[in-house]
VOGU-3710 file (C-alpha; in Angstrom, 3 decimals, decimal comma):
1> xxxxxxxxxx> -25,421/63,000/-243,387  -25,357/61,756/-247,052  -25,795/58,468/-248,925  -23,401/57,714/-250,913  -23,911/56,795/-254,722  -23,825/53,523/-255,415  -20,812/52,589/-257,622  -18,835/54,366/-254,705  -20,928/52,462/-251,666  -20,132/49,088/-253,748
11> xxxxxxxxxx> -16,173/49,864/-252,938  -16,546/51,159/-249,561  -18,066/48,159/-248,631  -15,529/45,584/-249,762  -14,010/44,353/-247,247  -10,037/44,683/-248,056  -6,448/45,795/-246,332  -4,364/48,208/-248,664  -0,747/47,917/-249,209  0,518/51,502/-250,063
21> xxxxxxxxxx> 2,252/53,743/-248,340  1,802/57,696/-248,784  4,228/60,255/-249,269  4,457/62,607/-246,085  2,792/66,162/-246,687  5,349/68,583/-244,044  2,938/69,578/-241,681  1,323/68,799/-238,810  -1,626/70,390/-236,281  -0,738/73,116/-233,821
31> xxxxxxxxxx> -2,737/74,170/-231,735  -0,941/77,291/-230,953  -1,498/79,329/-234,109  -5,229/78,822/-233,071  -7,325/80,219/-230,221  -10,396/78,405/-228,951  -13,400/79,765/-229,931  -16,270/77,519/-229,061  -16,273/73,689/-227,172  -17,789/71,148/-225,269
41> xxxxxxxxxx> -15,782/69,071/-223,121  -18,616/66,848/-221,846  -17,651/67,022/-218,290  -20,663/67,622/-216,309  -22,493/63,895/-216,025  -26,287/63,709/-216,962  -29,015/62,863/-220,002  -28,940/65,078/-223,172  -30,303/68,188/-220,774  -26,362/68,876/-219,667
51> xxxxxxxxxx> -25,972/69,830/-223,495  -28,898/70,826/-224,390  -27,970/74,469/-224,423  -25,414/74,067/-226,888  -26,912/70,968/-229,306  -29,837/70,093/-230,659  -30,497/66,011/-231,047  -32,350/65,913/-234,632  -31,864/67,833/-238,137  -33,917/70,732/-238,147
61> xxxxxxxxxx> -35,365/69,339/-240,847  -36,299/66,100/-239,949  -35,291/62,590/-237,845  -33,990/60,909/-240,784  -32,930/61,591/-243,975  -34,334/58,362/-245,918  -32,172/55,900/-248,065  -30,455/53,083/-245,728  -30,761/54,686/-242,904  -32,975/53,018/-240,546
71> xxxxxxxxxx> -32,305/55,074/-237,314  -34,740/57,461/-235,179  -32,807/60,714/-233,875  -33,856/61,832/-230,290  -31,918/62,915/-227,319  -32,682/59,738/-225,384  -30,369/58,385/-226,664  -27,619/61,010/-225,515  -26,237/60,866/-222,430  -22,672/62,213/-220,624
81> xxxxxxxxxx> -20,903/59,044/-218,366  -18,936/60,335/-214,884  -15,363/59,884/-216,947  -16,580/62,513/-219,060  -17,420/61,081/-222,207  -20,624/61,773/-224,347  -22,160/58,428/-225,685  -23,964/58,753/-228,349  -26,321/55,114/-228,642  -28,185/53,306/-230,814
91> xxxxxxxxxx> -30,538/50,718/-229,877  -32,783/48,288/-231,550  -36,266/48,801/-230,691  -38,313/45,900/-230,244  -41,206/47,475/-232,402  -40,639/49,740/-235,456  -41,139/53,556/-234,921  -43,382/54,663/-237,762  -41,451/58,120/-239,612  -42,409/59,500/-242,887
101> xxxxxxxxxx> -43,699/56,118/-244,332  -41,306/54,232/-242,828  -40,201/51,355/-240,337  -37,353/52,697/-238,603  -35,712/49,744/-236,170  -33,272/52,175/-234,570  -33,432/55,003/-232,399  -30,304/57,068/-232,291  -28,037/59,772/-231,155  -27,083/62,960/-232,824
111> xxxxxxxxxx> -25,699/66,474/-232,002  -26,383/69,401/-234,066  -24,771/72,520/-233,090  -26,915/75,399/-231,542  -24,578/78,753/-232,367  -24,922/82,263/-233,133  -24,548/84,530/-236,530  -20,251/84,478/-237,473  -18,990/87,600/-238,337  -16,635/86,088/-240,708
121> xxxxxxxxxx> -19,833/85,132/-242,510  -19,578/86,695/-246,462  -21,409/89,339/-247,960  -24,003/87,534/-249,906  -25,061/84,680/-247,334  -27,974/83,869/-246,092  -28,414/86,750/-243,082  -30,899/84,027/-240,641  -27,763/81,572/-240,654  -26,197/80,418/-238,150
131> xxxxxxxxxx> -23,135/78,364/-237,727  -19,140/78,809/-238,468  -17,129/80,435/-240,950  -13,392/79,157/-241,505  -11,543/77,549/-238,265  -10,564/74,123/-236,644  -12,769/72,026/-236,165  -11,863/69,016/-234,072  -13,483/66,072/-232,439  -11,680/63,531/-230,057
141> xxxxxxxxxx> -13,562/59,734/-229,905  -13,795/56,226/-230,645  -15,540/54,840/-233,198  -18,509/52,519/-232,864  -17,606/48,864/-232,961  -20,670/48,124/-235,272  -19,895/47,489/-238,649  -23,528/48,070/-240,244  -23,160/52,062/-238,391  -22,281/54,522/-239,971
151> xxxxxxxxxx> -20,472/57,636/-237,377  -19,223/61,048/-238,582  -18,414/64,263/-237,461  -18,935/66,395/-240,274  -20,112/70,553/-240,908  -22,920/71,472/-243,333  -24,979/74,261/-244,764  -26,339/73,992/-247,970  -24,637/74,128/-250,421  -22,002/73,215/-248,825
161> xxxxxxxxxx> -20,671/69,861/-246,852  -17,493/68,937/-245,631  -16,912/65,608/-243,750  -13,847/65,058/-241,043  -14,810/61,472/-241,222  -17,259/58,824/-241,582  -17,087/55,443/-240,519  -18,608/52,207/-241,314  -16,426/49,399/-239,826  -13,691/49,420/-237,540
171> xxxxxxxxxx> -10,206/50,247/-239,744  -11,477/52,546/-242,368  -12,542/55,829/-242,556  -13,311/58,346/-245,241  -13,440/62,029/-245,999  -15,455/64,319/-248,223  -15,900/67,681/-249,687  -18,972/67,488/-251,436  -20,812/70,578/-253,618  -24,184/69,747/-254,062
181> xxxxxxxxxx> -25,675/71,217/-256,976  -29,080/69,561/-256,744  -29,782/71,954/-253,825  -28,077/75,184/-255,035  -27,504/76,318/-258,923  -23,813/76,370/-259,418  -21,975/77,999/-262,411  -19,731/75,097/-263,838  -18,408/73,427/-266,948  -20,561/71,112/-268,601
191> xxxxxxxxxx> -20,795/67,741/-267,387  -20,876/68,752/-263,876  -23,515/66,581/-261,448  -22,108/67,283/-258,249  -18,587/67,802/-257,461  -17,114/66,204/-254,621  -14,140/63,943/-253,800  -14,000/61,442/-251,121  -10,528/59,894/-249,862  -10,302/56,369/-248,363
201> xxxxxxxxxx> -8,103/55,914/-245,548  -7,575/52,310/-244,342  -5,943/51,803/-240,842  -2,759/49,632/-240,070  -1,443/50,924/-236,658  -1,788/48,926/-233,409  -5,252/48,016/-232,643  -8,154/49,216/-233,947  -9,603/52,797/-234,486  -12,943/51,028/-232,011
211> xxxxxxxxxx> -10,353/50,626/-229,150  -9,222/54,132/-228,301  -9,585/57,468/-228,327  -8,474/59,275/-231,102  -8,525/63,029/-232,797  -10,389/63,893/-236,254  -9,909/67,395/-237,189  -10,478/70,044/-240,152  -8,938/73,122/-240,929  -11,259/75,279/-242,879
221> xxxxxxxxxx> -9,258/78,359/-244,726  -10,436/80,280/-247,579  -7,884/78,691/-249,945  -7,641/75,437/-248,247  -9,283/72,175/-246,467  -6,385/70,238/-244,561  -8,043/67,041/-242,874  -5,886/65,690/-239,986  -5,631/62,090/-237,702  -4,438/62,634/-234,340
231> xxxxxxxxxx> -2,686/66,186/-235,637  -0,821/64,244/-238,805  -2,121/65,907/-241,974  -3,522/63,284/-243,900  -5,138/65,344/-246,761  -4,613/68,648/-248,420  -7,927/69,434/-250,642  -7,762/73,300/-253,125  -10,039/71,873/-255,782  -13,503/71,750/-253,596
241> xxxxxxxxxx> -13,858/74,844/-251,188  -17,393/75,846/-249,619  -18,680/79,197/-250,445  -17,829/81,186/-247,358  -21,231/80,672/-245,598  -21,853/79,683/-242,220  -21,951/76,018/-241,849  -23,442/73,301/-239,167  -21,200/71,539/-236,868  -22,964/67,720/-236,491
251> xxxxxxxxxx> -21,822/64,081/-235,303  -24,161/61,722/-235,644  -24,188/57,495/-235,065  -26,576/55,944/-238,157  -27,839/52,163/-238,616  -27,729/51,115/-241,545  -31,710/49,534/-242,541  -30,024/45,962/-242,210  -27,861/46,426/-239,334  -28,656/43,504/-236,505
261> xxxxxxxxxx> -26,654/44,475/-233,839  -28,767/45,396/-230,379  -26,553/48,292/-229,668  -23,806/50,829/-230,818  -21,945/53,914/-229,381  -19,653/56,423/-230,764  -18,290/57,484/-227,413  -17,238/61,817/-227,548  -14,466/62,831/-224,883  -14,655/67,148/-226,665
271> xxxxxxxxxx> -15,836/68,759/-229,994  -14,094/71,843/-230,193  -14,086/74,869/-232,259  -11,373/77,177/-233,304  -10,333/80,358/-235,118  -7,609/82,013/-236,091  -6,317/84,863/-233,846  -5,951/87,883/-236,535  -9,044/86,368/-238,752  -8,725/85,599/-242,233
281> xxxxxxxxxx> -8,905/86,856/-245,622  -12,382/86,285/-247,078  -12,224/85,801/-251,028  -15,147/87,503/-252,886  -18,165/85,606/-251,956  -20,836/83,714/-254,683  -24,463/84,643/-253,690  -26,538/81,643/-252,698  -29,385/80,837/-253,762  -33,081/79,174/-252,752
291> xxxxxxxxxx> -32,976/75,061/-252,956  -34,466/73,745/-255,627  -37,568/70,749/-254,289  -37,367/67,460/-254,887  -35,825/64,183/-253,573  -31,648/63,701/-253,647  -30,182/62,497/-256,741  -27,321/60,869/-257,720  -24,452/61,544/-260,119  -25,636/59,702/-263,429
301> xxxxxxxxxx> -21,921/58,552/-264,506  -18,455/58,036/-263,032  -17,212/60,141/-266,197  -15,823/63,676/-265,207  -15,685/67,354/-266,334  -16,133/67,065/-270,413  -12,493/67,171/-272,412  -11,174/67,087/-269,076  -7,809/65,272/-269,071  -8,047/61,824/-266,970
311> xxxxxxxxxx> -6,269/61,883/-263,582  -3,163/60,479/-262,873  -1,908/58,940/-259,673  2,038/57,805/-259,601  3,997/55,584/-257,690  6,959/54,745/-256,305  8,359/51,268/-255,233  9,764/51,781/-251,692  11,767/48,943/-249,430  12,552/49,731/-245,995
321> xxxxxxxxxx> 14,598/47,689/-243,749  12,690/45,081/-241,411  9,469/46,154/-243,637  7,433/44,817/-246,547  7,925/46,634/-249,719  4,989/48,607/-250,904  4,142/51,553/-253,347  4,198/54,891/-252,466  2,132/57,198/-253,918  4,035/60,397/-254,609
331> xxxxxxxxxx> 1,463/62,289/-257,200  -1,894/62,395/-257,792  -3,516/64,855/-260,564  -7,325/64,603/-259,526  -9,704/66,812/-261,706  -11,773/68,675/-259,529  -15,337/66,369/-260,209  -13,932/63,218/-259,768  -14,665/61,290/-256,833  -12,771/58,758/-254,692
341> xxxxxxxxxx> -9,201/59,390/-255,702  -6,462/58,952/-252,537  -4,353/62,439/-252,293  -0,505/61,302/-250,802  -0,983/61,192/-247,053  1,258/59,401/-244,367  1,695/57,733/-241,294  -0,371/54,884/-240,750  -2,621/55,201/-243,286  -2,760/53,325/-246,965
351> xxxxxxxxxx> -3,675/54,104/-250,125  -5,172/52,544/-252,562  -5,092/52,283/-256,080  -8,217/53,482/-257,609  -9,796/52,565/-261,316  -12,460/53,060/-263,163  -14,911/50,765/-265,610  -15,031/53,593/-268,592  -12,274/55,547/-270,908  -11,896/58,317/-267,983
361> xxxxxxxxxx> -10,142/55,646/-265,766  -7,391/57,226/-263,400  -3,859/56,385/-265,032  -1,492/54,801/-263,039  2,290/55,043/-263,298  5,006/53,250/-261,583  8,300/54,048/-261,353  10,943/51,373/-261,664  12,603/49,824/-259,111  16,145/49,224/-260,437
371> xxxxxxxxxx> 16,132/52,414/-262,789  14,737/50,551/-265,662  16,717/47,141/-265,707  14,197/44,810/-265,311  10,636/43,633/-266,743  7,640/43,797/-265,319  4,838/41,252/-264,528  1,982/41,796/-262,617  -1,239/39,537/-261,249  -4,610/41,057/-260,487
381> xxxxxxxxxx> -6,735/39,010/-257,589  -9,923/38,545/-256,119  -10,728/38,541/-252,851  -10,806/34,743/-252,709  -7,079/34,785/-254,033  -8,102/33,694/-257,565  -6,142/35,475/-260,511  -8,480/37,622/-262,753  -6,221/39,145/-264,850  -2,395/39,341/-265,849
391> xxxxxxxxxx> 0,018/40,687/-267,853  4,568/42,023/-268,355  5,457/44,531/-269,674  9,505/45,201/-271,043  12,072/46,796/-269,047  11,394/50,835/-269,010  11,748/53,673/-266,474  8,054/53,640/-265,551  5,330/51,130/-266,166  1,617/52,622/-267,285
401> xxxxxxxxxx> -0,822/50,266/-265,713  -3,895/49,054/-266,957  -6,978/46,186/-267,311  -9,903/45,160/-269,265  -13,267/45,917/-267,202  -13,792/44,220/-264,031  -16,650/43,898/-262,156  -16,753/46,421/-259,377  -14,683/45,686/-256,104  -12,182/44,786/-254,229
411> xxxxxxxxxx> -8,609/43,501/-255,693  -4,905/42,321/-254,813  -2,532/43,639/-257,298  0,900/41,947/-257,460  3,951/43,241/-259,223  7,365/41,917/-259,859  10,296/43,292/-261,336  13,789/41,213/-261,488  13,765/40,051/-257,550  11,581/42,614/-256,539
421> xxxxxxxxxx> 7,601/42,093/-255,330  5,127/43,950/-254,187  1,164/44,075/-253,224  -1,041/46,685/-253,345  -4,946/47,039/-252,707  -6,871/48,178/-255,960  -10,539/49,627/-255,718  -12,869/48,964/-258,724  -15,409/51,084/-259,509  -18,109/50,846/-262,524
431> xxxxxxxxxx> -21,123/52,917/-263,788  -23,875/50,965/-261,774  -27,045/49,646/-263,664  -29,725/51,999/-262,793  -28,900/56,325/-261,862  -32,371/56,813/-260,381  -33,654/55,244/-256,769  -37,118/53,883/-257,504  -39,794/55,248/-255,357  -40,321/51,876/-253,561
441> xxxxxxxxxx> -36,599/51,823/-252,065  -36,360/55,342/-250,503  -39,782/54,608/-249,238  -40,221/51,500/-247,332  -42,852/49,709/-246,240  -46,260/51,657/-245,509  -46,826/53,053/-242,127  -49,226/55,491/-240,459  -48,610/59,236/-240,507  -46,227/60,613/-238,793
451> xxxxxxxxxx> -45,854/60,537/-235,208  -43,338/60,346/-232,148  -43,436/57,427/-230,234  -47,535/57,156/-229,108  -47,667/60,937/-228,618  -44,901/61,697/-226,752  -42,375/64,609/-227,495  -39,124/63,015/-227,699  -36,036/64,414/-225,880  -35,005/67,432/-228,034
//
């Protein structure tokens, strides 16, 4: 799983509660234009040997991937309950486990899928590959009730990632498709790091996403990634498409190095695979090629594609009987590098409004709600309630929205207009202060060479 960089981690960390409500994409999940290709439904009780023949418990490449993460992957930690649910545990050890020249505090769970060669594969990819090409891929679970984990259920082969979610705390999830070009040479404009986008989704239904099972799911099509929450469409993504090569299906439950908590589980009820019954239409494929060495790196700048037009999210104000009124977001014009930006989604989920500390901030339109009659006024917050920043603006059709620089964060936007009011949750993002990790952080602390636990072989 990735790290995020950290002008992005900065706003996924803020603790907030978003006020907008999406506009409602026409489609939903079903099942029946699929057929079911490959599962587990976790039903036969046992330790990580009941799976074994269909998961592995680490990377191939390694127990941990560095950065913040300060967990230990091994299949002791994996284990199938008599109600049929996979648990996938962390636990605090009471001594470090020494890893690469690190302290990890945490051993973990993880499954990595074990799978054969996909004949959907492309012309082109890497022949020794294993893994899926195009299909559903769905995961029913409940999050951990941790909030210094970090779960996901996400598919992977370099180049290529795509993430159904990731979790950190217990209302908000994310979503990626991320291109990474420090691993594989990518034709591109100029100006290109690594494209990827990343949608926030911030839950407001009954409960919370720790408290019940619920369905994550991704349908992978040539043309198309649509993400779905317990079969609602959520997100529609045509700018970021993997190449066409097999990928890696993986859920994993990470610690973050100053997580405190003794324990964690992202309990699994199935992971299922599917495809579609007549196949699909492969597009012409773009040869890989051999990863370039070298630790990960970081996007240097928030700024996107060079001469590329800024994006553009709009909203609408919306009042529904017996409800709050909120914004709606009805458009959203994302250039295909730029990171972070909400697409419309609906149900239960909330969007926020997203800016930026440099010229290539998103801009934000909002429509009127009385056709134009009235002025505007509007109030930025903090998360302590304490204005930052204000400002009116005369009576017009639709209001352009904008601020000075803030520091990065979390904010409460409030906007009237004639005897209408409304809140909505605003995400601040800035260039951070340094674009390279230092040596010392992705270490840690010294430690002896590697080894597993005094000699043993861990569960694999």
């Amino acid at each position: 799983m990735k790290r995020l960089p950290y002008w992005l981690l900065v706003a996924r960390l803020a603790v907030v509660a978003g006020t907008a409500h999406g506009q409602a994409p026409p489609d939903t999940l079903r099942h029946a234009n699929w057929q079911l290709y490959w599962a587990n439904e976790f039903n036969t009780p046992g330790d990580s040997s009941v799976v074994a023949a269909r998961w592995q418990f680490a990377y191939p490449w390694g127990r941990n991937l560095g950065g913040s993460e300060g967990q230990y992957y091994t299949g002791e930690q994996v284990a199938v309950d008599s109600a049929g649910l996979l648990h996938l545990r962390a636990r605090l050890r009471d001594t470090p486990r020494p890893y690469r020249a690190r302290q990890l505090r945490y051993d973990s769970g993880m499954l990595f899928s074990r799978s054969g060669k996909d004949s959907l594969a492309l012309v082109g990819c890497d022949n020794s590959r294993t893994g899926f090409t195009y299909g559903l891929f769905e995961i029913r679970c409940r999050l951990p009730r941790a909030d210094a984990s970090t779960s996901a259920f996400w598919l992977y082969g370099a180049p290529d990632e795509v993430d159904v979610f990731e979790a950190g705390g217990q209302e908000e999830i994310t979503n990626n498709i991320i291109l990474w070009n420090h691993e594989f040479w990518r034709l591109g404009q100029p100006g290109i790091a690594n494209e990827a986008s990343q949608s926030f989704f911030h839950w407001t239904g009954p409960g919370r996403l720790t408290d019940s099972l619920h369905t994550y799911a991704v349908s992978w099509q040539p043309q198309e990634l649509v993400y779905y929450f317990d079969g609602v469409a959520i997100r529609h993504e045509t700018r970021l498409l993997p190449l066409g090569c097999p990928l890696d299906v993986i859920s994993n439950l990470g610690m973050y190095s100053w997580a405190q908590t003794r324990t964690a589980s992202l309990d699994i009820d199935y992971i299922r695979v599917y495809k579609q019954p007549k196949g699909t239409v492969a597009r012409p494929p773009v040869a890989p090629v051999a990863p370039a060495p070298g630790i990960l790196q970081f996007p240097h700048t928030t700024a996107g594609v060079l001469g590329a037009e800024p994006p553009e999210m709009r909203w609408r104000w919306q009042e529904h009987p017996n409800q709050r009124p909120r914004l709606e977001l009805v458009y959203n014009r994302n250039p295909h590098d730029f990171a972070s930006l909400p697409l419309p989604v609906r149900g239960r989920w909330l969007a926020p409004l997203v800016a930026f500390n440099d010229a290539d901030s998103p801009r934000h339109r909002v429509a009127s709600p009385d056709s134009g009659r009235s002025s505007l006024s509007w109030t930025l917050y903090d998360l302590c309630g304490q204005p930052v920043r204000s400002g009116q603006q005369l009576p017009a059709v639709a209001w352009e929205l904008s601020w000075p620089a803030l520091p990065p964060g979390a904010y409460s936007l409030r906007l009237r207009a004639g005897t209408h009011q409304v809140r909505q949750t605003v995400y601040q993002l800035g260039r951070p202060d340094a674009t390279v990790f230092t040596p010392e952080w992705l270490a840690g602390p010294p430690a002896p060479a590697e080894t597993d636990a005094a000699g043993s072989t861990p569960a694999r």
